[in-house]
C-alpha positions in Angstrom: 30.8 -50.0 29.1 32.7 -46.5 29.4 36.0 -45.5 28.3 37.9 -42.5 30.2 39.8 -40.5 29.0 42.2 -37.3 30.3 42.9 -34.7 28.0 43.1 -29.9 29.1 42.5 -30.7 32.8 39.4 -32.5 32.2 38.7 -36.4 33.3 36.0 -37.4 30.1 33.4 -40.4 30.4 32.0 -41.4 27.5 29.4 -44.0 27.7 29.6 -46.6 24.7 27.2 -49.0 22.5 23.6 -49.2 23.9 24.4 -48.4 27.6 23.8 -44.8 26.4 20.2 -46.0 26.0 20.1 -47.7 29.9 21.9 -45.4 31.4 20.3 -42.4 29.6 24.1 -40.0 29.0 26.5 -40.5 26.8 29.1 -38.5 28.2 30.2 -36.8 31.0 32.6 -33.9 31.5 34.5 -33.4 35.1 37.4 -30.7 35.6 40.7 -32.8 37.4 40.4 -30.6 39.9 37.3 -32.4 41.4 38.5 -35.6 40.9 39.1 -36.8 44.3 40.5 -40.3 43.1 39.9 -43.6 40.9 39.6 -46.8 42.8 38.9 -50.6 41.4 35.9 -52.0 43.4 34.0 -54.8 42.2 32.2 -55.5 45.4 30.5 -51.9 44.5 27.5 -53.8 42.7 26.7 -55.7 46.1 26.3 -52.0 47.7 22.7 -50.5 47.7 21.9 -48.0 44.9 19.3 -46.1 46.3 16.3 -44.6 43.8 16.9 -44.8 40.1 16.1 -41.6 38.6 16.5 -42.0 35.2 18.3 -45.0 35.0 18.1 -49.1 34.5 18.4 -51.8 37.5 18.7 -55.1 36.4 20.0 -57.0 39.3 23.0 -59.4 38.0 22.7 -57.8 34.7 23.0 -54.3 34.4 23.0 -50.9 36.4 23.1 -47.6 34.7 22.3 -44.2 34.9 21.7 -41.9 38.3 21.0 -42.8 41.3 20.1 -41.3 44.5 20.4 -42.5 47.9 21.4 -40.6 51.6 21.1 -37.1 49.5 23.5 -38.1 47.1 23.5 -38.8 43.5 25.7 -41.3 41.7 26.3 -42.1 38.4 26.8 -46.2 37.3 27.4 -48.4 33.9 28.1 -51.4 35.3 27.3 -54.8 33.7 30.8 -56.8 34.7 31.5 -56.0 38.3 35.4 -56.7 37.9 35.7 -54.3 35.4 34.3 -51.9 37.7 36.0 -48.8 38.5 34.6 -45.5 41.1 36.0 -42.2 40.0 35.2 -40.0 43.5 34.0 -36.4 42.6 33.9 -33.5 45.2 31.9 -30.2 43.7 30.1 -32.2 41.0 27.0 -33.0 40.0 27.7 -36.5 40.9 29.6 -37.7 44.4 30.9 -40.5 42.2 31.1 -42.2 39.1 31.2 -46.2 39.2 31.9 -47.3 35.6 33.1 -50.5 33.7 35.8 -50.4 31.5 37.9 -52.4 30.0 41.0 -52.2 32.3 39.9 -51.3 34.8 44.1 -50.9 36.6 44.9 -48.8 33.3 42.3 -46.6 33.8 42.8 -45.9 37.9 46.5 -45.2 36.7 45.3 -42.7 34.3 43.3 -41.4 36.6 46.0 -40.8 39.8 48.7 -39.9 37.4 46.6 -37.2 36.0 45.6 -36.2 39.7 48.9 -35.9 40.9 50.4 -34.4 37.6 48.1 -31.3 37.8 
């Protein structure tokens, strides 16, 4: 599980308990001004991940860590699809973030409001 947070113009994921250890980071850093948008998606899990590099693929149980598929690289922690939320990145690291958290509504309206209140 993840919690978000928004705090100085920056969108914070910090990765909690022992998906640290599946998903190999414990936090990541993104400036608002590349967050392109925070949907709810629980179908997500169903897409294809692509390569794991570093990262755990348990199907059903757990996804976490990078992935890399079509030349991009995506970042999951996702054990309960419907608390699954995709934070969209443009000049990151990352093209998106899919994380579980625990509300998973809360968190997209953090997310927007901070977007559109920068």
């Amino acid at each position: 599980m993840a919690r978000v947070t928004v705090a100085d113009d920056t969108l914070t994921v910090e990765v909690e308990g022992l998906d640290k250890l599946w998903a190999l980071r414990s936090r990541l850093e993104i400036p608002l001004a590349n967050v392109r948008g925070a949907t709810r998606d629980p179908g997500i899990v169903r897409d294809p991940k692509g390569i794991r590099a570093p990262g755990t693929h348990v199907p059903g149980v757990i996804v976490a860590g990078t992935f890399h598929r079509d030349g991009e690289r995506v970042f999951w922690d996702v054990k309960d699809p419907e608390k699954a939320v995709v934070i969209e990145l443009a000049d990151e690291r990352y093209v998106r973030l899919v994380v579980q958290v625990d509300d998973p509504r809360a968190v997209v309206e953090l997310v927007e409001g901070a977007r559109r209140g920068r």
